[in-house]
N, C-alpha and C positions, 0 to 999 in steps of 0.2 A: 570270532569276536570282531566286531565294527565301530565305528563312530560313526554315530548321522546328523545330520546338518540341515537344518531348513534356512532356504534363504529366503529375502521380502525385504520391500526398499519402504522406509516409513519417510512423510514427512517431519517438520519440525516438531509438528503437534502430537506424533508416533502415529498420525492415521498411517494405515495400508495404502500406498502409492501401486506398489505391483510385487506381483511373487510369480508361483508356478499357479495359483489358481486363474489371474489374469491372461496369466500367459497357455494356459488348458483353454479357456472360451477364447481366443484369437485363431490358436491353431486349429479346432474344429468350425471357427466360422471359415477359413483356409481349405479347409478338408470338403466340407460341406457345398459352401457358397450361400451359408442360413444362419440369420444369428437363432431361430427359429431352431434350427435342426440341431446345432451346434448347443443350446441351451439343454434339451430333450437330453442330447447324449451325457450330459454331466451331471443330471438329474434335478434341473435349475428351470426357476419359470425364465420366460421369455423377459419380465418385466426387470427382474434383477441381472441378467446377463446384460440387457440393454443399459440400465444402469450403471453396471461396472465400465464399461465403456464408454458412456458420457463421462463419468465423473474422472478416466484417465485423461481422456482427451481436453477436461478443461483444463488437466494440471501440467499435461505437456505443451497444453494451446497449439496444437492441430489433432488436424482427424485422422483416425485409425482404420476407421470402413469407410467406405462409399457403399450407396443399396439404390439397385435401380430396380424400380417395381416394374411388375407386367409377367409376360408368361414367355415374353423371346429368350431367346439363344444368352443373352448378354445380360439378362435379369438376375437378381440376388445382390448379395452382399460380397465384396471383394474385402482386402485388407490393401490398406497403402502400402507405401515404401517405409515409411515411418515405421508402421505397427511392425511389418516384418523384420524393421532395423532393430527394432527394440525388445525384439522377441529374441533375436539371434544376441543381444548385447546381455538379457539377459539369462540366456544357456548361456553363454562364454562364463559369465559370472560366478553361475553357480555352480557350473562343472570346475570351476579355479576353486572355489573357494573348498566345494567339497574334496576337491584332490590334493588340496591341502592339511585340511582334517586330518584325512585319513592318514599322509606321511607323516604331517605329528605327531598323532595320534599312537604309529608306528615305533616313532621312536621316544614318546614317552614312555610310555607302555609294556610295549612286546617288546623291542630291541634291546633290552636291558638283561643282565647274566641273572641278576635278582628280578624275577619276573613281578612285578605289580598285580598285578590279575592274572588269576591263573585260567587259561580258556578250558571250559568243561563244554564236552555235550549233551550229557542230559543231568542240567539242574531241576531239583526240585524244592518246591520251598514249605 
């Protein structure tokens, strides 16, 4: 038995700022060098990957890519310092917050002589 935890940073207005789906199309544009290729892999058109990425970069006001067209050696899409800061700030986050759950979770829970939930492995309903 587990607790699970989604994390995601909303604005004011509760828009989606960022989570782990912004942060899945940075690390394959990373992997890649394609917002292109990095779209494909997460089963997403090109036009919404691109999307998500404009509309972070207006709300942190700088840029996350650079893309240099052509066919050389140096061509494609890179990630800045920024997007990579912000990618690693937000694992740190999520892995705190989730390793937190889980220890409360811990000791609400299961730590107790009177067990609250009893863990079974094959429920049936």
């Amino acid at each position: 038995m587990e607790v699970r935890v989604k994390v995601w940073i909303e604005d004011e207005n509760r828009n989606l700022i960022f989570g782990s789906g912004k942060t899945e199309i940075l690390k394959y544009i990373e992997q890649t060098g394609s917002i292109a290729k990095a779209a494909k892999l997460l089963d997403m058109n090109y036009k919404k990957a691109w999307s998500h990425i404009k509309i972070l970069e207006e709300l942190i006001e700088d840029d996350l890519v650079l893309t240099k067209k052509g066919q050389a050696q140096d061509s494609g899409t890179k990630l800045t310092k920024k997007a990579q800061e912000l990618m690693q700030l937000y694992k740190t986050l999520d892995e705190d917050i989730k390793e937190y759950s889980t220890k409360r979770f811990k000791e609400l829970f299961l730590d107790k002589e009177s067990l609250v939930i009893k863990e079974t492995n094959n429920v049936q309903a």
